[in-house]
N, C-alpha and C positions, 0 to 999 in steps of 0.2 A: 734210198730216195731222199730221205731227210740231206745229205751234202749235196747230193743235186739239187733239190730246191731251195739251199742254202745258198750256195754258188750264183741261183737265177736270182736272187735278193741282190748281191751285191752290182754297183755298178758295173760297167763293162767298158760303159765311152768314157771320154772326157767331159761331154756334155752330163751324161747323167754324174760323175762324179763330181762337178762343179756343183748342180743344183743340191747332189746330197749336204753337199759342208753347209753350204748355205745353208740350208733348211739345219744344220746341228747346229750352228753359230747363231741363229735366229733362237732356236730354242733354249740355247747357252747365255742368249742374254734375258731373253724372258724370264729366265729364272735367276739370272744375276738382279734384274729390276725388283724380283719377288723379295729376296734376301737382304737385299738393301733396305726394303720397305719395312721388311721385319727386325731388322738390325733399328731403324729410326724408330718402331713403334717402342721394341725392348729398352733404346736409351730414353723415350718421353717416360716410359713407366717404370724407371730407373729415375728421373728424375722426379719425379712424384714422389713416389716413395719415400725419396730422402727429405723432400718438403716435409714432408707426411712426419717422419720420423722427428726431425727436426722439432717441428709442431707437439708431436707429441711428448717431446724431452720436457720441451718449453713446461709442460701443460702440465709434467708429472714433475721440475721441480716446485713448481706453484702450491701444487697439492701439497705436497713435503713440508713448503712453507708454511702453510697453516696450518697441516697437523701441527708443526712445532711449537709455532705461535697458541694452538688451542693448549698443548702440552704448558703452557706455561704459566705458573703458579698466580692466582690472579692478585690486585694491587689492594692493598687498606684504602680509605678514601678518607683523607685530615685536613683539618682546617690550621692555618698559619694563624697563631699565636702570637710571635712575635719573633723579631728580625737581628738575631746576635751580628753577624756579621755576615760576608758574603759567602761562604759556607758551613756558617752553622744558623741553624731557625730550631724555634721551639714551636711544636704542631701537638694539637689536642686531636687524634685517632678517633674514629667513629665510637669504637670502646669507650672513650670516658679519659683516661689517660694521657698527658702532655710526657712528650718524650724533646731529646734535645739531640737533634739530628744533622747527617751531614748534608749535602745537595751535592747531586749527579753535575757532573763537567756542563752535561748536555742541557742543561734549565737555565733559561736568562733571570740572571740574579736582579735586572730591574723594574722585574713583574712582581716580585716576591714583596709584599706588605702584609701586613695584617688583617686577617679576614678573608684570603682569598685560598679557595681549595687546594686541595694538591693530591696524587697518589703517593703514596710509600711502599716500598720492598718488603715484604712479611720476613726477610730475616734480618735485616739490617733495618730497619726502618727509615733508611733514605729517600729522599724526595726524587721520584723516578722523571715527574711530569706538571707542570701548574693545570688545572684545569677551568674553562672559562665559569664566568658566573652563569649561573640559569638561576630561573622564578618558578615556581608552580604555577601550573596549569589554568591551577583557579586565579592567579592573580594577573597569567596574560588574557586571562579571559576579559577582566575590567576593565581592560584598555577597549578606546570607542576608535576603530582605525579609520571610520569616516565624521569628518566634522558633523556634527548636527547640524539641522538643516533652519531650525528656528531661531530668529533675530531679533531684536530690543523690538522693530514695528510688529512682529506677532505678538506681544505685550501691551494691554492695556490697561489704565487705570493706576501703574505704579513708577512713575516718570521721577518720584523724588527716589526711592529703591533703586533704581536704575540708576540714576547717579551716582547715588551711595556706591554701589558693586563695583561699579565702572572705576568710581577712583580707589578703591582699595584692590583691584583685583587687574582689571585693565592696561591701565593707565603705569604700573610698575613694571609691565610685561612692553607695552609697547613704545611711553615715553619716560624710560627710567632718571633722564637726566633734568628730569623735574625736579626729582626726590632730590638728587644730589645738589642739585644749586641750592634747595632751600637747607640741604645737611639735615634730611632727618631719614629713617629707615621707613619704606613700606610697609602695610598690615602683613601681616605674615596669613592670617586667616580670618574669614567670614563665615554668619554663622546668621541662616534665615531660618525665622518663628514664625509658625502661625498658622491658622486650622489648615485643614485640609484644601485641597484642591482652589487655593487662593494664588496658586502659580511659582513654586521656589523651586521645583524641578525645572519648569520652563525659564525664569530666570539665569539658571546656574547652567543649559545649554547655550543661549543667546551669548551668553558672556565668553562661553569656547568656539561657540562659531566666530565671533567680535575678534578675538585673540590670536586664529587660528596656531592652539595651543593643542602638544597632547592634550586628550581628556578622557580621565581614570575614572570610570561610575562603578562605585560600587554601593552596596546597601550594608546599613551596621550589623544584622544580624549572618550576614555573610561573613563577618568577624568571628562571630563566636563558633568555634571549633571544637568534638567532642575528645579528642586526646590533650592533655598538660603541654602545653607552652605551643602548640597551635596554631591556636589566634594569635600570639603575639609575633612567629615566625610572619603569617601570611600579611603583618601589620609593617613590620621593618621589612619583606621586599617589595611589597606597594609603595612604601617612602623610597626603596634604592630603586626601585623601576623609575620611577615618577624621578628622580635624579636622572636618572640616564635618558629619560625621551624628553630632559630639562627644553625649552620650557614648557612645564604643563601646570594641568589643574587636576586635583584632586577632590569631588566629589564625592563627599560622604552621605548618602540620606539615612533618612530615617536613624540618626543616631545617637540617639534614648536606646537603639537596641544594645549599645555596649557603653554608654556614658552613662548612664543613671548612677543617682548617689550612691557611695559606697558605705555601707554598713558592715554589720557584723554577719560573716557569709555561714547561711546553716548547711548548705551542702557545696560538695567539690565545686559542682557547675556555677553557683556564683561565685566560690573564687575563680573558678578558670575566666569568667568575664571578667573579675575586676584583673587580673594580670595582663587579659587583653586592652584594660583599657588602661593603666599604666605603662603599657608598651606604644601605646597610641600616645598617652601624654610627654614623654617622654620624645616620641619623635614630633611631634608638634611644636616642644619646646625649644628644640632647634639646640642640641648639645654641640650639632654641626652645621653650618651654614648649608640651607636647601637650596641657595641657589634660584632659578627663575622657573621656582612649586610651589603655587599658591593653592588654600585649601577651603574650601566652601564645605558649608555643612548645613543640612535641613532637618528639623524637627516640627513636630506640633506639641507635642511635649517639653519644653524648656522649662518649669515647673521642676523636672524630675531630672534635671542634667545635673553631673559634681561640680561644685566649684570652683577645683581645680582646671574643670572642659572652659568654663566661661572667663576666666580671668583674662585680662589683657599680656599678651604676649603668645598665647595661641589662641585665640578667635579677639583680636585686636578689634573687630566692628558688629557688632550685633545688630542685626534690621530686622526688623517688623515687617511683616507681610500681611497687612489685615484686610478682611473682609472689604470690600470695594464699597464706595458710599456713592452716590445717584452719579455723578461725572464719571467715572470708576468704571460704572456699568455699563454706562453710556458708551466708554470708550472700549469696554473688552465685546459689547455687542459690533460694535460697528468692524472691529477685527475678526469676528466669529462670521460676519453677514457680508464680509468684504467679495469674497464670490459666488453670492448668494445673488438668485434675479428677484430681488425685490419690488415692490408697486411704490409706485409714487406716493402712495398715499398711506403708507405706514409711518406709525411716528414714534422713532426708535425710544425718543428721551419717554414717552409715556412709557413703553416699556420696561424702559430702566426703572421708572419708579414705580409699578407692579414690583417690581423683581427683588426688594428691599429683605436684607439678610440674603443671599442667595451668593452664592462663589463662581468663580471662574469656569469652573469644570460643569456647573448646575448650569450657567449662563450657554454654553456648547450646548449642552444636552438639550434648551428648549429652543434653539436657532433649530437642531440637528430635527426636535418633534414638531416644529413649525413647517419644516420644509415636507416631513412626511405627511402630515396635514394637507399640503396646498398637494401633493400626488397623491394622495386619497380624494381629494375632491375633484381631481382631472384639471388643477389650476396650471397657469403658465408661468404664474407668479406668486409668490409667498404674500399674502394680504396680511392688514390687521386682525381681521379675524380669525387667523392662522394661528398669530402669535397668541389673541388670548385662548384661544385651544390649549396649546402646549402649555399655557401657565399653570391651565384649569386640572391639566393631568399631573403639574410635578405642584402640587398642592401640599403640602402635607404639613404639620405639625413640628415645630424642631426642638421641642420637649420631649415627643418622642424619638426612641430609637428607631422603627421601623419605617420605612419610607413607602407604603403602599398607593399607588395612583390611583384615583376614583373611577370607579368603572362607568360613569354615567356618562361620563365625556367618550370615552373611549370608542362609544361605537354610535356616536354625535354621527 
């Protein structure tokens, strides 16, 4: 039975054997389309692959590379010494020791001066690399990267000062061919005296805004350093920074904290100041043309400065910055009160002569308790009566040290 129903399967006519082929030829391509299809997937993911692999060659010499490179013995770090010829230099090694050495093919030999880094090979001590200058952290800190924003008219009371600075500080930065017609050299540094809060900080900003000069602020005790030679490291690259952002100013305050006379030192720490300040006088003396770095310096102390700090040739101008006298006052109020809403009827010059022995910063402070005055009282305007309020509170004694406000006024 099975060949007989095998026999009735196969065609018999023409007709049905025509429609069989067809229907096997249909089927023979359907699956010829399938195989093709998977022949294109097999070469896309053949193709990938080799991307892939590719990628990953890439990727695994890289790594090789810097295993190698981490494999590789690391470099001394030595300073150039001095310059024998174009391939020999004598370099002083972080150790302590000058060695006389040869330079790599690959170094341009017209970088190579004196004083400027390099690495060395730990077996040959050849110069592998120059490497650039850097400063400590602390000394790009003293750099002001935005101008100050206060100007000679934020200044009142000290108009002959201001010229003074102006032509020793100014006036060489911005019309130096003054100096040269007359043939004489610029101050090289100034040097403002005088109590407290009488304005020589605010001065020595106006004069770098005026300039638009770098401007290096730094304080004297930010000099003094507790390890040996320190201070005078962080002293010689504030002078080669202040070269390099040439022209600038150098701002020193406060500095009695590392110029004071030198004696006979009973412990390390004041020698390690006077080194720093030896390393200061030194670069102030100018062994090497500074170039367009002029240096301002504030004190209240100038009593206690060396007199080495003050001689002419590093602070060439010395000014007075003294206590403001009744026009003074007059004119550093009308600059504290300038956008202040005052009453017509206040009368600044009486207040200046209230205000007699009083500074610049005390002068602020009673504009500043006048105006809290007139908002205590729900005023619209600062009155006279406002002002002798504030006078009445910063009252005090200047024999003594304490400065305590009177409580009587206080809750006026």
């Amino acid at each position: 039975m099975s060949e007989t129903g095998r026999q009735s399967d196969d065609p018999k006519t023409p007709e049905e054997l025509y429609r069989y082929l067809v229907e096997r030829v249909a089927g023979m391509e359907s699956q010829n389309q399938e195989l093709k299809e998977q022949i294109r997937q097999l070469e896309s993911d053949k193709r990938y692959i080799e991307t892939q692999k590719i990628r990953y060659e890439r990727e695994v010499r890289k790594l090789k590379s810097e295993v190698e490179h981490l494999k590789t013995p690391p470099l001394i770090v030595g300073t150039i010494t001095d310059v024998i010829d174009s391939g020999r230099v004598v370099v002083r090694s972080s150790a302590g020791p000058r060695f006389l050495v040869r330079v790599s093919q690959s170094v341009d030999t017209e970088q190579m001066k004196a004083g400027v880094r390099c690495t060395l090979n730990q077996q040959s001590l050849a110069i592998v690399e120059l490497l650039p200058s850097s400063y400590d952290s602390q000394v790009y800190g003293m750099e002001v990267v935005e101008l100050p924003g206060e100007t000679y008219e934020d200044i009142g009371g000290l108009e002959k000062q201001i010229t003074e600075i102006r032509e020793a500080v100014e006036l060489p930065m911005t019309r130096p061919e003054l100096f040269a017609n007359i043939g004489i050299t610029p101050p090289k540094g100034v040097l403002l005296y005088g109590p407290p809060g009488t304005g020589k900080t605010l001065l020595a900003k106006a004069v770098a805004h005026e300039t638009h000069a770098a401007f290096l602020h730094t304080v004297g005790s930010e000099l003094v350093q507790k390890y040996i030679g320190e201070g005078a490291r962080l002293v010689r690259e504030l002078f080669d920074l202040a070269r390099e952002k040439a022209p600038s100013i150098v701002f020193i305050d406060e500095i009695d904290a590392i110029g004071a006379s030198r004696t006979e030192a009973m412990t390390s720490g004041d020698r390690e100041v006077q080194r720093t300040l030896m390393q200061l006088l030194a670069a102030m003396d100018g062994f090497e043309q500074r170039g367009d770095v002029k240096i301002i310096g504030a004190t209240n102390r100038i009593d206690i400065l060396d007199a080495a700090l003050l001689r002419p040739g590093r602070f060439d101008r010395i000014i007075e910055i003294p206590l403001p006298d009744t026009e003074g006052r007059f004119a550093i109020l009308q600059v504290h009160t300038r956008g202040m809403n005052i009453d017509t009827s206040v009368d600044m010059m009486e207040v200046a002569r209230l205000t007699e022995g009083r500074n610049g910063a005390d002068l602020n402070a009673i504009c500043m308790e006048a105006g809290m005055f007139a908002i205590r009282q729900e005023h619209t305007k600062v009155c006279q009566n406002d002002f002798i309020m504030a006078l009445s509170k910063f009252r005090y004694d200047f024999e003594r040290e304490s400065r305590l406000p009177t409580t009587s006024v206080m809750f006026a």
